[in-house]
ROLO-587119 format. One record per residue (C-alpha): residue number from 1; x, y, z; residue in one letter. Coordinates in Angstrom, 1 decimal, decimal comma. Layout:
// ROLO-587119
NUM; X; Y; Z; A
...
***
This chain:
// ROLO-587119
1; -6,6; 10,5; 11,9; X
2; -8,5; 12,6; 9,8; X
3; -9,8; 11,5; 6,4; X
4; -11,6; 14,0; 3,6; X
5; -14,3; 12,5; 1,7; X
6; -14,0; 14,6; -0,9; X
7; -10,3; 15,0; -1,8; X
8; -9,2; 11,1; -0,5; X
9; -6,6; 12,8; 1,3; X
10; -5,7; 11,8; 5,2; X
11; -4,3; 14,9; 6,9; X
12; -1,8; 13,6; 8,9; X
13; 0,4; 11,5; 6,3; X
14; 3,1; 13,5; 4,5; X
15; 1,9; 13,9; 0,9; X
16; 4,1; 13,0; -2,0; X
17; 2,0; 13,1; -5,0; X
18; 2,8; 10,0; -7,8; X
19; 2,2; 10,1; -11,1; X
20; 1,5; 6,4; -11,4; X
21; -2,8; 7,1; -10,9; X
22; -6,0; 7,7; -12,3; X
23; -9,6; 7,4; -11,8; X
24; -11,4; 4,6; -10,9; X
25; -14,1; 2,9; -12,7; X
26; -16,1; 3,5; -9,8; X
27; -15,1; 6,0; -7,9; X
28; -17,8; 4,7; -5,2; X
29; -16,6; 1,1; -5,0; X
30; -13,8; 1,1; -2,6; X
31; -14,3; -2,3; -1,3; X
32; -11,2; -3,8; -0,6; X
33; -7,3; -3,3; 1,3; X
34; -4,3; -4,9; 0,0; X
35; -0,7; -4,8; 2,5; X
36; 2,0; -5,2; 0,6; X
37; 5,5; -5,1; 1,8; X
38; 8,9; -3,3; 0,0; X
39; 12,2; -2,2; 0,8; X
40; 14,4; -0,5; -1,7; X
41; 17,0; -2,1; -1,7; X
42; 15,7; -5,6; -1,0; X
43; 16,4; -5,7; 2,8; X
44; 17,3; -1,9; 3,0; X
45; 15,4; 0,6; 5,1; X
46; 15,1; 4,6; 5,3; X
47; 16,1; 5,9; 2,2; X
48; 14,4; 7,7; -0,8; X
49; 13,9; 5,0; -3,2; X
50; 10,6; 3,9; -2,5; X
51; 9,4; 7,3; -2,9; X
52; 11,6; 7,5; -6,3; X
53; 10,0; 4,6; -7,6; X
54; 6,8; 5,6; -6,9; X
55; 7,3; 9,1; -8,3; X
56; 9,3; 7,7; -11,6; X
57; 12,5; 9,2; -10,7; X
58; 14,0; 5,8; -9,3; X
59; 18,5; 6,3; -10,6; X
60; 18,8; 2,9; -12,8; X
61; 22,2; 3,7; -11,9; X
62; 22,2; 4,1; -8,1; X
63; 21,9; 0,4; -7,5; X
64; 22,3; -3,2; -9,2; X
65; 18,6; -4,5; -8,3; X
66; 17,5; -0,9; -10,0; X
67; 17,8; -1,6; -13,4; X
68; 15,4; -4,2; -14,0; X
69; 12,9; -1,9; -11,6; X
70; 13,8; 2,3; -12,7; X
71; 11,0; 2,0; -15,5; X
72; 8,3; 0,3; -14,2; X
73; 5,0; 2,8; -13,6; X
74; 3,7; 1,8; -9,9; X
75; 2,4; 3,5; -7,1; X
76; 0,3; 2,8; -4,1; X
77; -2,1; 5,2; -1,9; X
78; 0,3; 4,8; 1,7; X
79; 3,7; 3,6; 2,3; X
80; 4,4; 3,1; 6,2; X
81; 7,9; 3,4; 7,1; X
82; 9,7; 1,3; 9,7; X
83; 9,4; 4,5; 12,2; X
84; 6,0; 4,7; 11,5; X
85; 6,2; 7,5; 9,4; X
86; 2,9; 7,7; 7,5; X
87; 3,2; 8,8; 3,3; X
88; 0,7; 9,2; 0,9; X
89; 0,9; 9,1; -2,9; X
90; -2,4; 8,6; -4,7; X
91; -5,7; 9,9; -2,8; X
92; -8,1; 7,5; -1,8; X
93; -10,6; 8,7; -4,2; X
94; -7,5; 7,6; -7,3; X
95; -6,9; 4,4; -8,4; X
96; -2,7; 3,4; -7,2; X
97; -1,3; 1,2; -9,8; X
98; -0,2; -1,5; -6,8; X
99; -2,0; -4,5; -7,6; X
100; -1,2; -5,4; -11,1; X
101; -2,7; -8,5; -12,2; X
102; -4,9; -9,5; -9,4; X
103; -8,1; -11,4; -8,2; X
104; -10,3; -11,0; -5,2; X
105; -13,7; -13,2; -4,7; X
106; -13,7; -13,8; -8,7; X
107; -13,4; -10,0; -9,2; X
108; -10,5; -9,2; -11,6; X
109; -8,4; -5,9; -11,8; X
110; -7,9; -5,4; -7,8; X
111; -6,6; -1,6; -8,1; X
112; -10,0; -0,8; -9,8; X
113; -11,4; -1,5; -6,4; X
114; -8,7; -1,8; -3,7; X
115; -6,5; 0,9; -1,5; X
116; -2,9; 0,3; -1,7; X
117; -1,3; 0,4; 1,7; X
118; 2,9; -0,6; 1,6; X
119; 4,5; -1,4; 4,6; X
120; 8,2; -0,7; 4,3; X
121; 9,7; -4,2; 5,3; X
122; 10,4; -7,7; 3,7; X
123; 8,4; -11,0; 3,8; X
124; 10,7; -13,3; 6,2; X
125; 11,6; -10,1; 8,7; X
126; 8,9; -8,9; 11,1; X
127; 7,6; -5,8; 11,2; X
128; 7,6; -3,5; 13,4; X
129; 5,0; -2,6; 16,5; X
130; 4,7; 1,4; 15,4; X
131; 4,0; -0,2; 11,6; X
132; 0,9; -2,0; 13,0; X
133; -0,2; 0,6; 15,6; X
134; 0,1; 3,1; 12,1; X
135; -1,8; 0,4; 10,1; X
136; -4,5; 0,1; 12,6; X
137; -5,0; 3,7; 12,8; X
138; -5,1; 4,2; 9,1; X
139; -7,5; 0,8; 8,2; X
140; -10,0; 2,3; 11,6; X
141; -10,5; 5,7; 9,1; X
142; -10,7; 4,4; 6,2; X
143; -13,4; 1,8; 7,2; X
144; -14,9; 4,6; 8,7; X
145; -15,4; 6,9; 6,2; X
146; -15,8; 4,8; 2,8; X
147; -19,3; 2,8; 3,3; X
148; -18,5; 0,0; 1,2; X
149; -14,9; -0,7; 2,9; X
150; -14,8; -3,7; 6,4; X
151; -12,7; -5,1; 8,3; X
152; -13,5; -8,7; 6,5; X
153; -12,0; -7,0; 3,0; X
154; -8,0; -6,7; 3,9; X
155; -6,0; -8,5; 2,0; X
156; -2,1; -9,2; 1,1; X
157; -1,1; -8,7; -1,9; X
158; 0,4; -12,6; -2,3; X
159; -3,3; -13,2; -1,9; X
160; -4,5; -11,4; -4,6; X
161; -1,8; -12,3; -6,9; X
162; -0,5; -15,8; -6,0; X
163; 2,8; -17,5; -7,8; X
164; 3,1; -14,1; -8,6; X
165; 4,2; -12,4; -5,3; X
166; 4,8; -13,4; -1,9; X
167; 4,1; -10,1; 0,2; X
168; 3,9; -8,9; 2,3; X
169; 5,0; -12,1; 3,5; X
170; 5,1; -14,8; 6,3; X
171; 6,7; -12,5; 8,8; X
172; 3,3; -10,2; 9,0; X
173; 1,4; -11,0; 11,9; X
174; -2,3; -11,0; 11,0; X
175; -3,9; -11,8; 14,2; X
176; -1,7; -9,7; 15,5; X
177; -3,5; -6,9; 13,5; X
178; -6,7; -8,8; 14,0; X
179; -6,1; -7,7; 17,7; X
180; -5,4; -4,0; 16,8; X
181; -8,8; -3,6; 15,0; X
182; -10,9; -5,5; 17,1; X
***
């Protein structure tokens, strides 16, 4: 996988550019990775709303569970499909609006800091084995090419955020990943 330093952009994932950014604080303190987990909707895979709600053109209308979601402004930096399929919204070198109202070692405002990766799932279903393999490979780059970013700063979002979310959920496998980046 093949990361530019100066654009934030990996080369391989299929580019669909969001909105929902814009620059960091600190464009050199890119200490941290958050998982989350989403499916839109809930407990549906493979179609073109995550991207829609990450590019602001999420259809109120073309689901129940929609309406209370088709206006909010959110993005992350990757979304990693059930196939594998890597995406990429906001560059590395952006600040994704994913994190909300977060915490991480007494540091407030988590997107200030933090890459965004979503894995497209739900938190009592496991994920699947190209989704970590994917992961791995994208975490591996990253680490390698932003000086500030280990392995001991990856996070889920429930972490960062607790009583406020729950992803991405009791069904990821973290040693599992553990394994993969050892």
């Amino acid at each position: 996988m093949k990361y530019n330093i100066q654009t934030g952009i990996i080369s391989e994932a299929l580019r669909i550019d969001s909105p929902n950014q814009d620059a960091r604080p600190d464009s050199e303190d890119i200490s941290l990775i958050v998982i989350h987990g989403i499916s839109l909707p809930a407990g549906e895979y493979g179609g073109p709303w995550i991207s829609d709600l990450f590019t602001n053109r999420l259809d109120a209308a073309a689901h129940p569970s929609f309406v209370d979601i088709a206006e909010l402004k959110v993005s992350s930096h990757f979304l990693i499909r059930r196939d594998g399929d890597l995406q990429q919204f906001v560059p590395v070198t952006h600040r994704a609006w994913h994190a909300g109202v977060s915490r991480f070692q007494g540091r407030e405002n988590c997107n200030d800091f933090s890459i965004g990766i979503e894995l497209e799932g739900v938190d009592d279903s496991p994920y699947e084995s190209v989704q970590y393999e994917q992961l791995a490979k994208l975490i591996h780059t990253l680490v390698g090419a932003l000086p500030r970013l280990d392995y001991d700063a990856i996070t889920g979002h429930a972490d960062i955020a607790p009583g406020r979310k729950t992803d991405p959920g009791p069904a990821f496998d973290w040693q599992h990943l553990r394994k993969k980046l050892a």
